[in-house]
C-alpha positions as CSV (number, residue, x, y, z in Angstrom):
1,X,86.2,106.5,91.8
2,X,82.8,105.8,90.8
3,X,79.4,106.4,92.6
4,X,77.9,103.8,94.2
5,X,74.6,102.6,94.6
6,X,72.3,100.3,96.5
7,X,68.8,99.0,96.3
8,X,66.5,99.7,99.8
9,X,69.3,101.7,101.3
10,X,67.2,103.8,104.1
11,X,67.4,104.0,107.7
12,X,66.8,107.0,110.4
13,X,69.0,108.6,112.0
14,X,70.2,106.9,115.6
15,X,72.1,110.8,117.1
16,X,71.1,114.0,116.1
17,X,73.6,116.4,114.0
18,X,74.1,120.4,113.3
19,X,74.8,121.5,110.0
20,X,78.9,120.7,110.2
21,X,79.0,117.3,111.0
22,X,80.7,115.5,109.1
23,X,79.8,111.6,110.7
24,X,76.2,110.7,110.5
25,X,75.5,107.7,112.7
26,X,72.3,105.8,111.8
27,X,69.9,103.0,113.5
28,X,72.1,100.0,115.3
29,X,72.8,97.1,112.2
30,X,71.3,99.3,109.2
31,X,74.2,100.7,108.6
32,X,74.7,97.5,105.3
33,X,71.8,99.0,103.9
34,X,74.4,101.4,102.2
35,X,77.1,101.0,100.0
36,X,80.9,100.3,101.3
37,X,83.0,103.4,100.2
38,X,86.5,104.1,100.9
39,X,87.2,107.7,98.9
40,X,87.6,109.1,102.5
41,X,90.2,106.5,103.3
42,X,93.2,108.4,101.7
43,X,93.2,106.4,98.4
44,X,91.1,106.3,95.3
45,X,87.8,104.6,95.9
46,X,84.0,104.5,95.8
47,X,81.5,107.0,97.3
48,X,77.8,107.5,97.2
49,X,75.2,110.3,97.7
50,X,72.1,110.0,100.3
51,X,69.3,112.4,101.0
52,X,67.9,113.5,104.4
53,X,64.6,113.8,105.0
54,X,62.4,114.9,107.7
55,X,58.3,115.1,107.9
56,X,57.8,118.5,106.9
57,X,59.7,117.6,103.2
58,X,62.8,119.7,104.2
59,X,65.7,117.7,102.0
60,X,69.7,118.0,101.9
61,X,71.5,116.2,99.7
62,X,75.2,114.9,100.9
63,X,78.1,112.6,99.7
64,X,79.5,109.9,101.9
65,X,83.1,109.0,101.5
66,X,83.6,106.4,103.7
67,X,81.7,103.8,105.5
68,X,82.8,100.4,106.4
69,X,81.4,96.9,106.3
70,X,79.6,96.2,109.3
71,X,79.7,99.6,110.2
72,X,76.5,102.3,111.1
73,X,78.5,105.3,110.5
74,X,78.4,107.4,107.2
75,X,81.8,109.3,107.8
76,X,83.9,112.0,105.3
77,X,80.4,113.3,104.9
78,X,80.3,116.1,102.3
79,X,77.5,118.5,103.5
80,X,75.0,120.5,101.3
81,X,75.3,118.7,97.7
82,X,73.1,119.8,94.5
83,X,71.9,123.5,95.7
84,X,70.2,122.5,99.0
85,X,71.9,124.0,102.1
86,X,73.6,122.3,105.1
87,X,71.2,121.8,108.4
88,X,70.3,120.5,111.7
89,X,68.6,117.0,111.7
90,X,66.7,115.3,114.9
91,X,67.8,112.1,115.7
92,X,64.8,109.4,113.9
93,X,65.2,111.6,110.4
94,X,65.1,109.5,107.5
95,X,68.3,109.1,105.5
96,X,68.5,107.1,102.2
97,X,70.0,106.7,98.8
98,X,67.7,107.9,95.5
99,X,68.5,109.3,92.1
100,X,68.7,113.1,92.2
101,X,68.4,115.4,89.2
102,X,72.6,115.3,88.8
103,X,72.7,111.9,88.5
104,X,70.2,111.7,85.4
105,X,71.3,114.7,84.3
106,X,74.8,113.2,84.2
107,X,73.7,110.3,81.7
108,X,71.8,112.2,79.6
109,X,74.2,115.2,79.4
110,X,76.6,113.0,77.9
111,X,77.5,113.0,74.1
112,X,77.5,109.4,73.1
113,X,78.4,109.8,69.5
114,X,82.6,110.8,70.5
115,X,84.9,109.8,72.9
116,X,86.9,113.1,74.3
117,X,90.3,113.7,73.9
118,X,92.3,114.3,76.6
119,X,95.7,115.6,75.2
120,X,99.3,114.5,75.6
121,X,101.3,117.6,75.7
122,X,104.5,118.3,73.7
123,X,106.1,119.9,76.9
124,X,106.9,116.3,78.7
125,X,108.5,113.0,77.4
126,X,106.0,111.2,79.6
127,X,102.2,111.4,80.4
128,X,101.2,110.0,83.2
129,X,97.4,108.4,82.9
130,X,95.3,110.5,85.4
131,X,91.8,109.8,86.9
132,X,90.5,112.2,84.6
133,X,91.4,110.2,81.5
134,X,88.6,107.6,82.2
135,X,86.7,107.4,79.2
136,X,89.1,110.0,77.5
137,X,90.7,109.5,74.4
138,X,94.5,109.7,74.7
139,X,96.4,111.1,71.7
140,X,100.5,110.9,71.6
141,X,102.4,112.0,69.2
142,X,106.1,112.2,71.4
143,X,105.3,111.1,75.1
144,X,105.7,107.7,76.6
145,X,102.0,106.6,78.1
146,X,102.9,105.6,81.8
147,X,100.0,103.7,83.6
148,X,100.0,104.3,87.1
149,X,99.0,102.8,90.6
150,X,96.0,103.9,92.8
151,X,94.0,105.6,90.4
152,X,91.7,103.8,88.4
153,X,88.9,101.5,89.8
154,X,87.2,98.6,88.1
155,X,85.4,99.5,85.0
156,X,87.7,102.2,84.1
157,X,89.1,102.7,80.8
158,X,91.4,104.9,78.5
159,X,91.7,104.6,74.5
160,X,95.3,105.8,73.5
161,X,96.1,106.7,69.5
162,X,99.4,107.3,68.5
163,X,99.0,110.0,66.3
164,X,102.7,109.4,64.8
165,X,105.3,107.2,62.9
166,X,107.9,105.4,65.6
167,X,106.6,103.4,67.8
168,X,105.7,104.9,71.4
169,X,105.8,102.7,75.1
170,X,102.7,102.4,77.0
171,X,104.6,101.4,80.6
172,X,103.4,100.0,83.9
173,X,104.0,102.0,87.3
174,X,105.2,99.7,90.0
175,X,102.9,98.1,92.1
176,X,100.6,97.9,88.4
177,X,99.7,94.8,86.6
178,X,99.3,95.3,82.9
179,X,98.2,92.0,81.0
180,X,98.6,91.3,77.5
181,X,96.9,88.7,75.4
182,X,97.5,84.8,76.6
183,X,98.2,86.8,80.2
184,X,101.4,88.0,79.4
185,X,102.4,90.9,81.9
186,X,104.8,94.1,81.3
187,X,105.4,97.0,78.9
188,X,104.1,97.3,75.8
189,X,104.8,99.0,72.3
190,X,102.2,100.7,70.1
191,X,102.9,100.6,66.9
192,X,103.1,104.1,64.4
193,X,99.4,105.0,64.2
194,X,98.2,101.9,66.1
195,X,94.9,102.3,68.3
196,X,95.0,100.5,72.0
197,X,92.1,100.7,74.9
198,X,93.5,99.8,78.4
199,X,90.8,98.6,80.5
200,X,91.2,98.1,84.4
201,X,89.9,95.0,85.6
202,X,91.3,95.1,89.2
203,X,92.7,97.2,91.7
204,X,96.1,98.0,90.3
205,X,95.4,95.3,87.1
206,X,95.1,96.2,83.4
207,X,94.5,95.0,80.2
208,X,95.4,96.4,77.0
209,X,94.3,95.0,74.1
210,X,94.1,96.7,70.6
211,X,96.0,97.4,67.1
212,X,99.7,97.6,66.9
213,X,100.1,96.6,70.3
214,X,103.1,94.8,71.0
């Protein structure tokens, strides 16, 4: 589900809007200036934040969730993003993608010297892989490592340690496609204290690669 962005992405309103709409419609075939997302669709996907603009310098920063190729609406619009407040805008306002202050301070907030751990409880024989694992560091010591379907996008990855000595399963979800090396596909083993990353490389298609994986 990561944030998308686009070079020259800026057009003007075509309708005007209060400060609950939710759709923003802008000028007839501008509307590919702007990313494709699809967060709003009902699965996990893309999204991206835009800033409006009018003369006077007034700003409000808002996430779009969904907005399909060929199409001039911005829809699943998230209203009043990063401390500015929802409002009215005149049709002809100036809507456009540009870095804010979250988005840098969101690379250089990060701590680049550890990957975090998120933990696999001792409550549950299984842990299910959630979106929030991206870039986590997985640590079982009991649970099998299932990898599931619909919630990792391109790009996204998970390192998993076995932090024991018998061998744990790292399993596939239906509908998931988990490669191996020479494109073998299924479950896999890690090995006692063996270190794994599994790496998505498509929708719904992995591939784990690492020590002690078998």
């Amino acid at each position: 589900m990561p944030q998308l962005f686009k070079n020259d992405a800026r057009a003007r309103l075509a309708t005007a809007i209060n400060d609950s709409a939710t759709t923003i419609v802008v000028e007839a075939g501008y509307g590919d200036r702007f990313p494709v997302a699809t967060m709003g669709t009902g699965v996990v996907g893309d999204w991206f934040k835009a800033t409006l603009e009018n003369e006077l310098g007034v700003k409000e920063v808002v996430r779009v969730r969904t907005r399909a190729a060929g199409s001039d609406m911005l829809a699943d619009v998230v209203r009043g993003e990063e401390g500015y407040a929802a409002a009215s805008w005149d049709a002809g306002t100036v809507i456009g993608l540009r870095l804010t202050a979250d988005d840098i301070q969101g690379v250089l907030g990060v701590d680049w010297s550890a990957i975090p751990e998120e933990a696999v409880t001792a409550v549950s024989s299984v842990k299910t892989l959630t979106h929030d694992c991206r870039g986590q560091h997985v640590d079982t010591d009991s649970a099998t490592i299932l990898v599931p379907s619909g919630v990792f996008s391109k790009g996204d990855l998970v390192v998993i340690y076995n932090n024991s000595g018998a061998n744990r399963a790292i399993n596939a979800a239906g509908g998931v496609t988990m490669r191996w090396d020479g494109g073998v596909t299924g479950n896999r083993v890690l090995e006692p204290y063996g270190l794994c990353t599994v790496f998505c490389v498509a929708s719904n298609v992995f591939r784990i690669t690492g020590a002690g994986v078998s």
